[in-house]
N, C-alpha and C positions, 0 to 999 in steps of 0.2 A: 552500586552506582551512587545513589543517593542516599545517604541514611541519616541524618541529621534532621529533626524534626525544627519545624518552625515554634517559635514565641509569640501567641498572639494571648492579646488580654484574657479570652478563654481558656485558656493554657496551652497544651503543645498540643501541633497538628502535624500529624506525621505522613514526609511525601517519600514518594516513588516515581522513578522515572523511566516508562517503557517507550523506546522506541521504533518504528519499523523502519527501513530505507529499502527503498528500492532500487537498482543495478541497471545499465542497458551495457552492450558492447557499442565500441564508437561504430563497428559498423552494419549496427543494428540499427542505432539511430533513427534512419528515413522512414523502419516501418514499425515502429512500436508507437502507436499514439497515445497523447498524454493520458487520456483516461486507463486506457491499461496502465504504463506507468504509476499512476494514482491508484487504483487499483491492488496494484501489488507494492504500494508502501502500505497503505489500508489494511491487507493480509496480513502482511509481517507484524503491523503494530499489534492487530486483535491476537496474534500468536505470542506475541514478548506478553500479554496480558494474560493470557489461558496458561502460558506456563510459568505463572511464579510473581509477574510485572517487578519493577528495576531491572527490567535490561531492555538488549538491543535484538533483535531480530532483523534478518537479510530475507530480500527474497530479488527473483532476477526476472524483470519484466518480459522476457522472450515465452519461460514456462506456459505464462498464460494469454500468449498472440494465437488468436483465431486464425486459420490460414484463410488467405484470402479469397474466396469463390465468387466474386463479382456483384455479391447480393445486395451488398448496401446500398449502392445506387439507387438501384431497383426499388428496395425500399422506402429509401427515402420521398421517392417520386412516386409511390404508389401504384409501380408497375408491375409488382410481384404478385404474381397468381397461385393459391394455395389450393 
């Protein structure tokens, strides 16, 4: 991807460019919230880096959607009994 290192009065500083992206389907949409979405660009980026960094990593926000069981409400509000 990138290989051309910079010129700075130091001398050369040499860069790399990894990136992650994350995916939805359009009609997935309504139920992947952005933190999972952020989440799984997060994954993908720490993977393009663990394996080699200059490059790109995929990852698809549905893989890591919690199914929904009603709990966060609950949570939220402090009604969930453990």
């Amino acid at each position: 991807m990138v290989d051309q290192p910079i010129e700075t009065s130091a001398g050369q500083l040499p860069v790399t460019l990894s990136l992650g992206l994350a995916s939805v389907e359009q009609d997935e949409k309504e139920t992947i919230d952005f933190e999972t979405f952020l989440r799984t660009a997060d994954e993908a980026l720490y993977a393009a880096k663990a394996r080699g960094r200059n490059r790109v990593e995929t990852g698809h926000a549905s893989a890591l959607r919690v199914p929904d069981l009603g709990l966060l409400p609950k949570i939220r509000n402090g009604s969930l009994a453990c």
